[in-house]
C-alpha positions as CSV (number, residue, x, y, z in Angstrom):
1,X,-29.7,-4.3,-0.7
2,X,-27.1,-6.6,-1.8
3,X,-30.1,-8.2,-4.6
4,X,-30.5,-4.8,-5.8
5,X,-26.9,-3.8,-6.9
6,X,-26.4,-7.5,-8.4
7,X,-29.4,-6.8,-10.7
8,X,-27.6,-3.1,-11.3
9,X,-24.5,-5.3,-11.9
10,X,-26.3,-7.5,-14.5
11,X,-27.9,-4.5,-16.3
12,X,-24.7,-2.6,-16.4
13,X,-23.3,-6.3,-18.2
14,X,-25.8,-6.3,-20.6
15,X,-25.5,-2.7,-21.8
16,X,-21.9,-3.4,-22.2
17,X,-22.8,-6.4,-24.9
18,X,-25.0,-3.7,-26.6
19,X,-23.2,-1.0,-26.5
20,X,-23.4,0.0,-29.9
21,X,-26.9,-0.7,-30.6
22,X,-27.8,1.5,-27.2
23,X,-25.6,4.1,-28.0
24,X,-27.1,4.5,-32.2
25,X,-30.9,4.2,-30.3
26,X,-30.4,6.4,-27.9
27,X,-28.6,9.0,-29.5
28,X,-31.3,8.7,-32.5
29,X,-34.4,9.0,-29.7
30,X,-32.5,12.7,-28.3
31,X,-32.0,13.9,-31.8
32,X,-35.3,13.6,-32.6
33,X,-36.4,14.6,-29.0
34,X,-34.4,17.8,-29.4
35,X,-35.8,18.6,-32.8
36,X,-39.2,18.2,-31.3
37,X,-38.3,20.4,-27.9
38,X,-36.3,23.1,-30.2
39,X,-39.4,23.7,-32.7
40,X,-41.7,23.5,-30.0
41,X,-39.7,26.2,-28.6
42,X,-39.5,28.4,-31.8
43,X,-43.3,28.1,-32.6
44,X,-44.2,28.8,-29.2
45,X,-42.0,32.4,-29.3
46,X,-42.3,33.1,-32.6
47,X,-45.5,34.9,-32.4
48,X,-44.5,36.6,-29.1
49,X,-44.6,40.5,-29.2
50,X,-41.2,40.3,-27.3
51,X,-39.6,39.2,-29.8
52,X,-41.9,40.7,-32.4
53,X,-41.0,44.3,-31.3
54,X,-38.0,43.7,-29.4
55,X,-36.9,46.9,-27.0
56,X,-33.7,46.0,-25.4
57,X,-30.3,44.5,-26.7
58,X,-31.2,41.3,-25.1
59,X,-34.2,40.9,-26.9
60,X,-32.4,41.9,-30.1
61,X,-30.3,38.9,-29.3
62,X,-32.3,36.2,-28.3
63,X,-34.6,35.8,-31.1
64,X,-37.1,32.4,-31.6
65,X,-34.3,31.0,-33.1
66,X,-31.5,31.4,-30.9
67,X,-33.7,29.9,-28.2
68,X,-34.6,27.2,-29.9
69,X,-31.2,26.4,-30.9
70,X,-29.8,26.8,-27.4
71,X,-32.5,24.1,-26.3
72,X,-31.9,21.7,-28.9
73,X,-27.8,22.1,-28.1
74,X,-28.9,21.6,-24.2
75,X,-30.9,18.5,-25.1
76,X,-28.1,17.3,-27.6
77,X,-25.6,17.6,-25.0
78,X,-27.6,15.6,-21.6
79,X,-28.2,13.3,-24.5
80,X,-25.2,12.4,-25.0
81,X,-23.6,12.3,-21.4
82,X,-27.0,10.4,-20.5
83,X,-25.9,7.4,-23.8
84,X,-22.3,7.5,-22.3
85,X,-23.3,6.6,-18.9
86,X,-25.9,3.8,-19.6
87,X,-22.9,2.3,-22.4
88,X,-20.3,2.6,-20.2
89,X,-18.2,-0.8,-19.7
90,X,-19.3,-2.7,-16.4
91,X,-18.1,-2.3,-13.3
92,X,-18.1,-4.5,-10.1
93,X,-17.6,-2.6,-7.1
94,X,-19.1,0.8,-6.0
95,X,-17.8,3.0,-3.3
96,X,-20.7,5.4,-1.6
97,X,-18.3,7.5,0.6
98,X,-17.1,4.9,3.3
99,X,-19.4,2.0,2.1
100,X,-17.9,-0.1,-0.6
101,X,-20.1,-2.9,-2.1
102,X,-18.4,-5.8,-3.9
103,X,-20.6,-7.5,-6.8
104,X,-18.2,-10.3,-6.7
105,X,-16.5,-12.4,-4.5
106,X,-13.0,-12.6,-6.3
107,X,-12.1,-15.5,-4.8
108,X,-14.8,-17.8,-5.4
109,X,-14.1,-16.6,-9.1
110,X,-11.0,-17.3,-8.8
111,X,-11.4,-20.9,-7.5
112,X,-14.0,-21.5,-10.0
113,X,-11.6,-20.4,-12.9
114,X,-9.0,-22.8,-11.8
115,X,-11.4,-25.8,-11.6
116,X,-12.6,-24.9,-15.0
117,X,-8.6,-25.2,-16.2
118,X,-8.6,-28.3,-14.1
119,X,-11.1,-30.0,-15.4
120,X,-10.0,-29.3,-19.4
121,X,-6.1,-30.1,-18.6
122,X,-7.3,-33.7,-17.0
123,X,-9.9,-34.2,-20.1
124,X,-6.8,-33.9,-22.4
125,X,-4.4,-36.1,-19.8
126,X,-7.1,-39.0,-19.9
127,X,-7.2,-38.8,-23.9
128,X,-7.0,-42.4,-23.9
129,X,-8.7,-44.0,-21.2
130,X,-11.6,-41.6,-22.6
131,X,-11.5,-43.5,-25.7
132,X,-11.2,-47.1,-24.2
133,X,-13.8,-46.2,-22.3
134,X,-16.4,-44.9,-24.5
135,X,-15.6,-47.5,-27.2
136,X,-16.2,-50.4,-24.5
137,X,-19.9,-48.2,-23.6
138,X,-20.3,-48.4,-27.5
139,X,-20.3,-45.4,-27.4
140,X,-19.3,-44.2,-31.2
141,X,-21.7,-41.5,-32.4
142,X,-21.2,-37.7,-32.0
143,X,-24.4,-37.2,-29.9
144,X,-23.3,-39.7,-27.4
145,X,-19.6,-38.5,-27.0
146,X,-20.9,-34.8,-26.8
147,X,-23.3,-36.3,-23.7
148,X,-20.7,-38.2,-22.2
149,X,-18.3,-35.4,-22.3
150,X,-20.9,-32.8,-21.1
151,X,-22.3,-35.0,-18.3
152,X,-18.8,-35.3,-16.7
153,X,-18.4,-31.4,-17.0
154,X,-21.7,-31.1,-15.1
155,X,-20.2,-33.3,-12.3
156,X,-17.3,-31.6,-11.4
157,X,-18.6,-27.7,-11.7
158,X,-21.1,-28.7,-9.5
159,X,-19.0,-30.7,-7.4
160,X,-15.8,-28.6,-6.9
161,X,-18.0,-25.2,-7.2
162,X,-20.0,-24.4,-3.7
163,X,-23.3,-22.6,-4.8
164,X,-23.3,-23.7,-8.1
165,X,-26.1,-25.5,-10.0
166,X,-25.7,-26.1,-13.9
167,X,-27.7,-28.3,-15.8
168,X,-26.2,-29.1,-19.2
169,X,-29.2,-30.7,-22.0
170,X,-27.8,-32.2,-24.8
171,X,-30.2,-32.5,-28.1
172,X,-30.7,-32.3,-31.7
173,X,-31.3,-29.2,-33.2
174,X,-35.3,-29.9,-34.1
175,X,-35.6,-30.1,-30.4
176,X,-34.7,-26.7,-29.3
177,X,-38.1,-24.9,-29.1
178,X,-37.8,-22.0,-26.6
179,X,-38.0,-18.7,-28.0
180,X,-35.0,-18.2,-26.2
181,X,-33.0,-20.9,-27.0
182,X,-33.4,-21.1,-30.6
183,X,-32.6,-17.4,-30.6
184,X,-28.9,-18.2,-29.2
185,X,-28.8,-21.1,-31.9
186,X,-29.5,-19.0,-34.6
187,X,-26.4,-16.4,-33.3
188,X,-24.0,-19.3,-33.0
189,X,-25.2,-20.7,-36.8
190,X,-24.8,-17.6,-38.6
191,X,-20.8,-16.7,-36.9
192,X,-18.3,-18.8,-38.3
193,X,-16.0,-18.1,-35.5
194,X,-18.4,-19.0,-32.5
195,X,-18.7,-22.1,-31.0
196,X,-21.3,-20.8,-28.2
197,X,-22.8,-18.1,-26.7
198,X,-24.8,-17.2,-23.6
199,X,-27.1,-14.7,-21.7
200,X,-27.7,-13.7,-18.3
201,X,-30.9,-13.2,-17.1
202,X,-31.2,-9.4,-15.6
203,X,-34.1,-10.1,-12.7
204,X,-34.5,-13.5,-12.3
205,X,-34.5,-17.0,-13.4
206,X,-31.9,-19.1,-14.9
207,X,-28.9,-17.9,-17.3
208,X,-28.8,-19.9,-20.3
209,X,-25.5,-20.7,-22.8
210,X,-26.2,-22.5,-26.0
211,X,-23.3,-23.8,-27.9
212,X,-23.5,-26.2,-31.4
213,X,-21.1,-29.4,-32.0
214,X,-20.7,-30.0,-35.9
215,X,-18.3,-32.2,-37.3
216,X,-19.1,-32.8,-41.1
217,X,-22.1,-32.4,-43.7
218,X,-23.1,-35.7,-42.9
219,X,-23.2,-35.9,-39.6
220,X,-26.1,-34.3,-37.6
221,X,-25.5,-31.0,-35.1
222,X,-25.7,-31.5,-31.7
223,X,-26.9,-28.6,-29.7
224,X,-25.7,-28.2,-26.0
225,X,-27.7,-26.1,-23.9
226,X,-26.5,-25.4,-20.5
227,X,-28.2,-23.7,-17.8
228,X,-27.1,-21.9,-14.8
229,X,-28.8,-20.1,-11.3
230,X,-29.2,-16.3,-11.1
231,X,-26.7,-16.3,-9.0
232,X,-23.6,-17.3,-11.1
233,X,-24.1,-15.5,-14.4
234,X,-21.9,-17.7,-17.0
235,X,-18.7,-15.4,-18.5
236,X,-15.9,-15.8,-21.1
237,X,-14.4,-18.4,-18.9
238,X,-17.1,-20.6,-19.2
239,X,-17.5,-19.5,-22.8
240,X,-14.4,-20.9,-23.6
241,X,-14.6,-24.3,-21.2
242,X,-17.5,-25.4,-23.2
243,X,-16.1,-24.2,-26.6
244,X,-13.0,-26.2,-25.4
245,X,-15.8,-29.0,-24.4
246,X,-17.1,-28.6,-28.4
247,X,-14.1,-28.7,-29.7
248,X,-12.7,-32.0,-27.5
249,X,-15.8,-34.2,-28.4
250,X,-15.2,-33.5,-32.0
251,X,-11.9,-34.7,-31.7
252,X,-12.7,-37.6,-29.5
253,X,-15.4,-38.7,-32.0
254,X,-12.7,-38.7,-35.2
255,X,-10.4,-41.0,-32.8
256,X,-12.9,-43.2,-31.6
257,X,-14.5,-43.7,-34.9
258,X,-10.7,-44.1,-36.3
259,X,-9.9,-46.8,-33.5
260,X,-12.9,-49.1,-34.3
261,X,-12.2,-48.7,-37.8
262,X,-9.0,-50.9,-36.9
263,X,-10.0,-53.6,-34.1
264,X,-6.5,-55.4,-33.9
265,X,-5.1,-52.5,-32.7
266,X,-7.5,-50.1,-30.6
267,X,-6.0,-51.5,-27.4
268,X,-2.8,-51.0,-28.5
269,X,-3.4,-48.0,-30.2
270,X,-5.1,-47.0,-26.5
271,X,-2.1,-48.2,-24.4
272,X,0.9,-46.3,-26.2
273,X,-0.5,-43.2,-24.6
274,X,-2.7,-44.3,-21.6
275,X,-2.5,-42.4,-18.9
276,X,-4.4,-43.9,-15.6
277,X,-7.1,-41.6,-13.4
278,X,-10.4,-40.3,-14.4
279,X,-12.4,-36.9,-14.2
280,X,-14.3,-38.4,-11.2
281,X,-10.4,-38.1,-9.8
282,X,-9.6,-35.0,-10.2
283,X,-9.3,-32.6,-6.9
284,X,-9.3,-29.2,-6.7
């Protein structure tokens, strides 16, 4: 039972993202349907000795036409209450007289929102053991600090977040082949103001976020594709970890490449703002 309203749940979530799109379909589809329905209507009564020698005021009245337009008005109108219902925005919770049913457990979310705050505050804290680290690894181009970065991130959801299992793949773009997958890449390449982006799958399987690191003209995009089970749909939260994630490594990768531009002074340069601990440190 409790599979059945989290796959209404998910459903409800993804008319919400297409809300527009359903509601210009749908609304085009009873149009149509209507049009069909009220000429139907008119041809079928047109011809009918009723209504060819009518008798009584009510015949009078309701001519071919008049029916047919009541139809088509009928149809217009479950049309449109029928497009409102499927686009309304999501909900979470449903109440059948004295049952209520709960979609999702607040405070798991909760708990998993603050770890996800956690873990980017302590990222910024360790700015510069980060950089001393990586540049001892030799670890210097962007593909490698976007793997670093995302590998630790994978750690800790999984860690601090009981039921959790995300896989995080980090390639070049040549490499992303799944129908899927590339179309996500293709969403993210063509806004200018979106880092990443994500779907959750309605029946089954894995959801899937796809987010692209670019730095400059010259330097190749990495594409970061991270993957979670059924059961914990990714959100805006985790939207905006892993744009915060895209956005980190990019800086990261300026500052190390600006530190081993000047060897005399990368430990120095590191020290002045060290701060000690490491992700693997951080508690919930």
């Amino acid at each position: 039972m409790f599979r059945l309203f989290q796959v209404t749940s998910r459903l409800v979530d993804r008319a919400q993202s297409r809300r527009r799109e359903i509601y210009f379909l749908s609304m085009t589809f009873f149009i149509v349907l209507s049009a069909g329905i009220g000429g139907n209507v008119f041809i079928n009564y047109y011809n009918d000795p009723m209504f060819t020698n009518p008798e009584t005021i009510m015949q009078h009245l309701a001519t071919p036409l008049f029916i047919a337009l009541v139809t088509m008005t009928a149809v217009l109108f479950f049309g449109l209450f029928f497009t409102t219902v499927i686009s309304m925005a999501p909900f979470k919770r449903l109440r059948f007289y004295e049952m209520e049913f709960e979609f999702e457990n607040k405070y798991a979310k909760e708990i998993m929102v603050a770890n996800q705050f956690t873990f980017i505050s302590t990222m910024l804290n360790n700015n510069s053991n980060t950089i001393r680290e990586m540049i001892s690894n030799n670890t210097t181009e962007l593909h490698e600090v976007v793997e670093q970065l995302a590998l630790k991130y994978k750690r800790f959801v999984n860690e601090y977040n009981s039921g959790v299992f995300l896989e995080i793949e980090v390639c070049q773009e040549e490499e992303v082949t799944a129908p899927q997958e590339k179309k996500l890449l293709e969403e993210v390449k063509k806004s200018p103001y979106m880092s990443n982006t994500f779907v959750n799958r309605v029946l089954n399987g894995t959801n899937l976020m796809v987010g692209v690191v670019e730095f400059s003209p010259d330097v190749e995009r990495v594409v970061l594709i991270a993957r979670s089970n059924y059961d914990y749909p990714f959100d805006n939260y985790d939207k905006e970890s892993i744009a915060s994630l895209i956005e980190y490594s990019i800086i990261l990768y300026e500052m190390i490449n600006m530190v081993t531009l000047l060897p005399g002074e990368s430990d120095e340069g590191t020290d002045d703002s060290g701060n000690s601990g490491s992700f693997d440190d951080t508690k919930n």
